[in-house]
C-alpha positions in Angstrom: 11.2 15.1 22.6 14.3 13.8 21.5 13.5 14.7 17.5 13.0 18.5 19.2 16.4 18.2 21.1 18.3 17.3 18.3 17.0 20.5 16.6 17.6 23.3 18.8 20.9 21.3 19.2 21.7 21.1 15.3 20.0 24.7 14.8 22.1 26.1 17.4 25.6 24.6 16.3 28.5 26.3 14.2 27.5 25.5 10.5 29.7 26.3 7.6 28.7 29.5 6.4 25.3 29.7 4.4 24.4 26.2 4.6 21.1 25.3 2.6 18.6 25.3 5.4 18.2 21.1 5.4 20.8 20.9 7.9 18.2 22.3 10.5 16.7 18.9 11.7 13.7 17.3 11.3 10.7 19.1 11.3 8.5 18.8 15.2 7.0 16.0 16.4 3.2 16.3 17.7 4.7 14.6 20.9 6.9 16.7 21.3 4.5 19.8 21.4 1.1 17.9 22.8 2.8 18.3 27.0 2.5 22.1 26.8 0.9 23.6 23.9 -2.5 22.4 22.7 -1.7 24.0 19.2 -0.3 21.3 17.3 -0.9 20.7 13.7 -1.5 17.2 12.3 2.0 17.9 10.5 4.1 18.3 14.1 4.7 21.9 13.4 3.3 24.6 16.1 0.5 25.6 13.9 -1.9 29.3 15.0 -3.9 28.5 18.2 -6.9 30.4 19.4 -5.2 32.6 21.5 -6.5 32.5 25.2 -7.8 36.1 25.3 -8.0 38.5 22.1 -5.6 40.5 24.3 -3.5 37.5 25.5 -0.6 36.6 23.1 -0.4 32.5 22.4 3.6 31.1 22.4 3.6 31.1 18.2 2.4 35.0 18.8 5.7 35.2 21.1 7.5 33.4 19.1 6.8 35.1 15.8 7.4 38.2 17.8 11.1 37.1 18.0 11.1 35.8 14.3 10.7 39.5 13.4 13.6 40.8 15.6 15.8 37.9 14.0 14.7 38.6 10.1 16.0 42.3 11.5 19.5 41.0 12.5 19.9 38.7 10.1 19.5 41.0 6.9 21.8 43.3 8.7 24.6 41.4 9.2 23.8 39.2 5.9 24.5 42.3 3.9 27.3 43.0 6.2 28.7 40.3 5.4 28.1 39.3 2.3 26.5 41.7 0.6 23.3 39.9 0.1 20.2 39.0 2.9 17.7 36.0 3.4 17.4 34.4 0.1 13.2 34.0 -0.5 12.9 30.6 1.0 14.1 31.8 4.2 12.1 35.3 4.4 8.9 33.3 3.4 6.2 34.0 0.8 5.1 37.5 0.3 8.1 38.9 2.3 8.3 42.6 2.5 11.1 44.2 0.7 14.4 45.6 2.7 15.8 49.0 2.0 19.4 49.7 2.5 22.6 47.8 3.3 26.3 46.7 1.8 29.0 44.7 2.2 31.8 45.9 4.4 35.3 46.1 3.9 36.5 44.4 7.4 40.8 45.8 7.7 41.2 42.2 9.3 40.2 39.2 8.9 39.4 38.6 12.5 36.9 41.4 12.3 35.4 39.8 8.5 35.2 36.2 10.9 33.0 37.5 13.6 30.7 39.4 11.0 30.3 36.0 9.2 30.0 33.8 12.4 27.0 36.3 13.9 25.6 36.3 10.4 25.0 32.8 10.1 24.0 32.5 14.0 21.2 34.9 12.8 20.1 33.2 9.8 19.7 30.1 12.0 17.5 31.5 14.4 15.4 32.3 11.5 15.4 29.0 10.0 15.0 27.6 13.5 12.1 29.6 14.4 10.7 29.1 11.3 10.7 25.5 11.2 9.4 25.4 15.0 5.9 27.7 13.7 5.4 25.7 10.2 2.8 27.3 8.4 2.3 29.6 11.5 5.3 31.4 10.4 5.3 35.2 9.7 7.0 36.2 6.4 10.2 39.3 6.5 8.1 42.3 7.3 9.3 45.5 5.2 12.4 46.3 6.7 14.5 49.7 6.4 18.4 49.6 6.6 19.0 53.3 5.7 16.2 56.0 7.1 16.3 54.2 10.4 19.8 54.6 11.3 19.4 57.8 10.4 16.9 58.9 12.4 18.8 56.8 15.3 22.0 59.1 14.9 19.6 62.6 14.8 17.7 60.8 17.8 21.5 60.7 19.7 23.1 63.6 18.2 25.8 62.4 16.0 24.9 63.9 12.8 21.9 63.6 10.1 22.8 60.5 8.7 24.6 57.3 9.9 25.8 54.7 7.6 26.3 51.6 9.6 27.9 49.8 6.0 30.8 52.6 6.0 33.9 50.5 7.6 34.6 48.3 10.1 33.7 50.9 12.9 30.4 52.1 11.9 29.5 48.4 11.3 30.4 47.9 15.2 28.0 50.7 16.1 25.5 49.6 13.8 25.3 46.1 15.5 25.3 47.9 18.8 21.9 49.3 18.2 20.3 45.4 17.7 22.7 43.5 19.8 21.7 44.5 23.6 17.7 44.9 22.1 18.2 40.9 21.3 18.8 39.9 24.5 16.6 42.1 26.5 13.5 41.1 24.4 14.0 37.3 24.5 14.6 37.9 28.3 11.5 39.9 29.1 9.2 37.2 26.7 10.5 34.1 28.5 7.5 34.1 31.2 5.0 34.4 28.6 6.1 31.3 27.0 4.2 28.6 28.8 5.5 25.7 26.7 8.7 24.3 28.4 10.1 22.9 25.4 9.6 26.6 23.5 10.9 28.4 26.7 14.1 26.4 26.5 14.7 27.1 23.1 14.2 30.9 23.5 16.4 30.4 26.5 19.2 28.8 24.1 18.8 31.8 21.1 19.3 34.6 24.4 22.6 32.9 25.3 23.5 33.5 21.5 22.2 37.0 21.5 23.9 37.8 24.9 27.4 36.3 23.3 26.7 38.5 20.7 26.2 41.4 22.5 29.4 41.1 24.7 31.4 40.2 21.1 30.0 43.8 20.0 30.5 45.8 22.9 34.0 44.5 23.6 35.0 45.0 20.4 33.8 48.8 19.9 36.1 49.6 23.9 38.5 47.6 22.2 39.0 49.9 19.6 38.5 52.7 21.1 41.4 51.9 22.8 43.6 50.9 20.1 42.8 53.5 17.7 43.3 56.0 20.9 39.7 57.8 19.8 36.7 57.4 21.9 34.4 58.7 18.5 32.5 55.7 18.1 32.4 54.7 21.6 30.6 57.6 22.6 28.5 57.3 19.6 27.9 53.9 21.1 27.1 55.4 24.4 24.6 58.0 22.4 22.6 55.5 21.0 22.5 53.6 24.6 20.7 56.8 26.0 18.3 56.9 23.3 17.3 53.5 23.5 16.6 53.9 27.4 14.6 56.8 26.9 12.6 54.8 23.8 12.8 51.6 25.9 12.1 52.1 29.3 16.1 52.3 30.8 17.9 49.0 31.2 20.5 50.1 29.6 24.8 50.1 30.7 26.7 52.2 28.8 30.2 50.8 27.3 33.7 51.7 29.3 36.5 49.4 30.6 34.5 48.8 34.0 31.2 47.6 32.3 31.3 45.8 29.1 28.3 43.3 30.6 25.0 45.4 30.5 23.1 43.8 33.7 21.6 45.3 36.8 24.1 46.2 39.4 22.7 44.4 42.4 22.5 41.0 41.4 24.5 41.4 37.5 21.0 40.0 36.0 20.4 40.7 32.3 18.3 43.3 31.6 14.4 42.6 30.5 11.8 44.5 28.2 8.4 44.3 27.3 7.5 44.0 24.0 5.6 47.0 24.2 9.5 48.6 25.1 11.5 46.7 22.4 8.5 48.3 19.6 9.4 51.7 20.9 13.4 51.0 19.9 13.0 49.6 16.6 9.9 51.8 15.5 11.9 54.8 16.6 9.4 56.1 18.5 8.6 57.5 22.2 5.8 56.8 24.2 2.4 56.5 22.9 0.7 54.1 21.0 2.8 53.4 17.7 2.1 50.5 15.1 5.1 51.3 12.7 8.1 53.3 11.7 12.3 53.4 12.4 13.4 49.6 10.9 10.0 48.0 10.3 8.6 51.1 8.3 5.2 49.1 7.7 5.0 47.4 11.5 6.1 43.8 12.7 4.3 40.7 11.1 1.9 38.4 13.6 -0.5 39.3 16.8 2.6 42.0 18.4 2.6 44.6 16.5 1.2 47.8 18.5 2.3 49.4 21.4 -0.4 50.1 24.0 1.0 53.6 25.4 
């Protein structure tokens, strides 16, 4: 257990930027897994358990389910960035290609900081999720960077195309789109975790996402405000009513009075299913869907396919 702690700990901590990924920790111990999960490899890695129903979805199914959402971030904000994604090693063997993306020309250097400290959180919750699965680990799915943001502005009426890798600005709204999805999806899969250890790992990578999230959507009011144009704002706020209507609601649209998206009654973060969170990043209303908007060839693992 302590070997595990010090991971999420070391995997969770501010890293210089595009560390090689032996900084991570040391790989799982099989005491560490054997309280909760009977699906331990002889390495110490969480290796591919039967799952408990062909329907249920095991904890490395939930898990890899998140990988996929992270190798999504990560190459966006990577290329952001930096102008380059996941290097092989980290987007595993066989990895699907990715379509789309650029470096942007940040006006500030406070701006450039925060698009370099989000893009190394991200590429740490890949490297941390794929050191917790081992060999169980899901390789980058194809991933699209260009057609899917531009079916995303059609979808909320503001234009034919949308380059997220324009300026600072567009970036903003671009990171909007994945940012709020993050947290809601780690938050609706944390009671099908039923390892404790897992479950407070995915607890520790929301906190990240949700810090995130408030980063983004403070900074696009912000300057909205500064620049004295609401344009990207309410393109923001576009996109927000598309991904209720994809997603099943949960969703709080930007203004001074509500940069924290959480339910009014109790200011609880927001939840989907993973059948919702498919419906945002395929693109794709109800029905049952398998592929399309960012993962043009589906997700990787056991979630893959909506069920309506």
């Amino acid at each position: 257990m302590e070997k595990m702690n010090s991971l999420i700990a070391r995997a969770l901590s501010r890293r210089k930027f595009l560390v090689g990924a032996g900084a991570a920790g040391a790989a799982l111990t099989t005491g560490a897994l054997v309280a909760g999960c009977g699906g331990v490899s002889p390495t110490g890695s969480l290796g591919p358990p039967a799952n408990p129903s062909p329907s249920t979805p095991s904890d490395p199914d939930i898990l890899n389910f998140a990988l996929n959402l992270e190798y999504l971030e990560a190459e966006f904000y990577l290329r952001a960035a930096t102008g380059s994604g996941l290097s092989d090693a980290d987007a595993g063997s066989g990895a699907g290609p990715v379509t789309g993306g650029a470096q942007v020309t940040f006006p500030t250097a406070a701006l450039q900081q925060y698009a370099v400290e989000i893009a190394q959180d991200e590429l740490n919750h890949v490297r941390f999720l794929r050191q917790a699965l081992g060999s169980a680990a899901v390789s980058r799915p194809a991933i699209d960077l260009t057609n899917s943001f531009n079916a995303v502005a059609m979808a909320a009426g503001i234009g034919s195309s949308f380059n997220p890798f324009a300026d600072s600005n567009s970036f903003l709204v671009g990171a909007f789109v994945f940012e709020d999805v993050g947290v809601t999806a780690y938050h609706g899969a944390a009671p099908l975790i039923s390892n404790k250890t897992y479950l407070t790992a995915a607890a520790g990578i929301l906190a990240v996402e949700a810090y995130h999230a408030a980063e983004i959507r403070s900074l696009i009011y912000g300057m909205s405000v500064s620049t004295g144009t609401a344009t990207y704002l309410n393109d923001a706020n576009a996109i927000s009513a598309v991904r209720a209507s994809l997603g099943g609601g949960n969703e709080t649209p930007i203004s001074a009075t509500s940069i924290v998206a959480a339910d009014t009654t109790n200011a609880i973060a927001f939840d989907r299913t993973t059948d919702q969170v498919l419906h945002i990043v395929y693109a794709q209303g109800a029905g049952v869907v398998s592929k399309g908007g960012f993962f043009p060839n589906g997700l990787n693992g056991f979630i893959t396919t909506t069920t309506a």
